[in-house]
N, C-alpha and C positions, 0 to 999 in steps of 0.2 A: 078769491076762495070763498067759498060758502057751509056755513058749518048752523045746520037745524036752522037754515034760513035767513041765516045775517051771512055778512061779507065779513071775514076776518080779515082786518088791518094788520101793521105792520106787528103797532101795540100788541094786539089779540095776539098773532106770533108769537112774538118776545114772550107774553104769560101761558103759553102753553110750551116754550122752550123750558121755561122753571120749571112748570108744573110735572112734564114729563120726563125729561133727563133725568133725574135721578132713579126712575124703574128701567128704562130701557138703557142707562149705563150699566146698570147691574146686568142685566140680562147678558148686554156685548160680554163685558169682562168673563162671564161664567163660560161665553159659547168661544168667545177667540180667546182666554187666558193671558190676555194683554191689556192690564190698563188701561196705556198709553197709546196703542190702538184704538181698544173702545172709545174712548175720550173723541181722537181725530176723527175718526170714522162718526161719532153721533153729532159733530159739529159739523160735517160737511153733508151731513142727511138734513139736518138743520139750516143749512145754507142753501141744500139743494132746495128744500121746501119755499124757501122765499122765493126763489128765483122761479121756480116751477114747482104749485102747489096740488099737492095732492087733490086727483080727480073725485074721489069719494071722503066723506069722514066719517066712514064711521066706524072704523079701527085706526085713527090718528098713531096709538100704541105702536100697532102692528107694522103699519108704514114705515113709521122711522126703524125700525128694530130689519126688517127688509133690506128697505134703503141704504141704513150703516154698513149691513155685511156686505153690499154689493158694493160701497166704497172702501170697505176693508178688503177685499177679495181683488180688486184693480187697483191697490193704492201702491205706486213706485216707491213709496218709503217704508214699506211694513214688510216683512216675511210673506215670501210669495204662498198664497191661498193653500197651493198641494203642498206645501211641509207643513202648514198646521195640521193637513189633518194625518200626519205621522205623531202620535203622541209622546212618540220618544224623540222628536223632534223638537216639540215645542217649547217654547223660551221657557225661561226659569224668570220665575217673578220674584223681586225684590220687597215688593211696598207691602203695606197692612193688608190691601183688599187682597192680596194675594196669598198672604199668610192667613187667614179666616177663611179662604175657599177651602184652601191646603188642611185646616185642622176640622171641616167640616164634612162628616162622611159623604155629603151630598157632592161635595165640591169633590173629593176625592175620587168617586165614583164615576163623575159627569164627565173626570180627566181623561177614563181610560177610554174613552168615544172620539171617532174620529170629529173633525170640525164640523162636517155637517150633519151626523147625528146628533150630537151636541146642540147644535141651531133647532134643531126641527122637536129634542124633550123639552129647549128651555123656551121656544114658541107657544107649544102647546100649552106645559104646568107652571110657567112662569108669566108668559104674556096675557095665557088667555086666546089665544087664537083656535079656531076650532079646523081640521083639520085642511079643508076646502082650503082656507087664508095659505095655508101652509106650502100648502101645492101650489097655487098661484106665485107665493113666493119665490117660490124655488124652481118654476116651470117643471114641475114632474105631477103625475096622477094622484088623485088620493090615495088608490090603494101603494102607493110606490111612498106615501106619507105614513100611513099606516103600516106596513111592512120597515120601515126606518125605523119607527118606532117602537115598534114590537122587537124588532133584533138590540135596540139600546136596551131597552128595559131586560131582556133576559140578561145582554154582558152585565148590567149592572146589579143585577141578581146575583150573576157568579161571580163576581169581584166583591158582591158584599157576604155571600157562602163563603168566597177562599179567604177573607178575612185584608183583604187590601183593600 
């Protein structure tokens, strides 16, 4: 791998594991409302990167936050992809992170979005991605990114109008 011209090692790896896991677990948790998904899912985008590293660097960020959901999305252990995005479907979380989303009007807002609107506001206002990345992620057009997220932002407009 090469990153602004040097070869990243195994080492190099492992300190962009640290450095980066703790933004783009948050990001998972918020898009799939699974910890313990986000967790497996950003270990095995992790894993995937050793084995097969990313062709570009220069949204490392973005990559993995990608990568995770397409292992959340295919993983035989997690809630098959199309019931998350029924939100009266989706798990009930036990743990702290999931109680601070839950009393967080943002988190509360962000719930009532199917999973992959959900992925494509916490891409854009959380990752940083601009919206080009997002489309490539997702294999659909910009304007099909844009239009995603113009329809989240008004539901969550009127979820924060009707007071839920």
């Amino acid at each position: 791998m090469v990153q602004a011209g040097r070869e990243i090692t195994n080492a190099r790896w492992d300190e962009l594991y640290r450095e980066r896991f703790p933004t783009v677990y948050r990001a998972l948790v918020a898009t799939l409302r699974d910890a313990e998904a986000a967790r497996d899912a950003l270990q095995d985008a992790f894993a995937e990167g050793l084995r097969r590293p990313p062709t570009r660097d220069d949204n490392l960020t973005g990559w993995l936050f990608r990568v995770a959901l397409r292992h959340a999305r295919h993983s035989p252990f997690r809630p098959a992809w199309e019931r998350l995005t029924d939100v009266s479907a989706a798990p009930a979380l036990d743990d702290e992170i999931a109680r601070v989303l839950d009393r967080i009007e943002v988190g509360a807002l962000l719930a009532r979005l199917t999973t992959r609107q959900r992925a494509m506001v916490v891409a854009q206002y959380y990752l940083g991605l601009d919206q080009a990345e997002i489309a490539r992620a997702f294999g659909v057009r910009p304007g099909t990114v844009r239009a995603t997220i113009s329809q989240s932002l008004a539901r969550m407009r009127k979820g924060a109008a009707d007071g839920s």
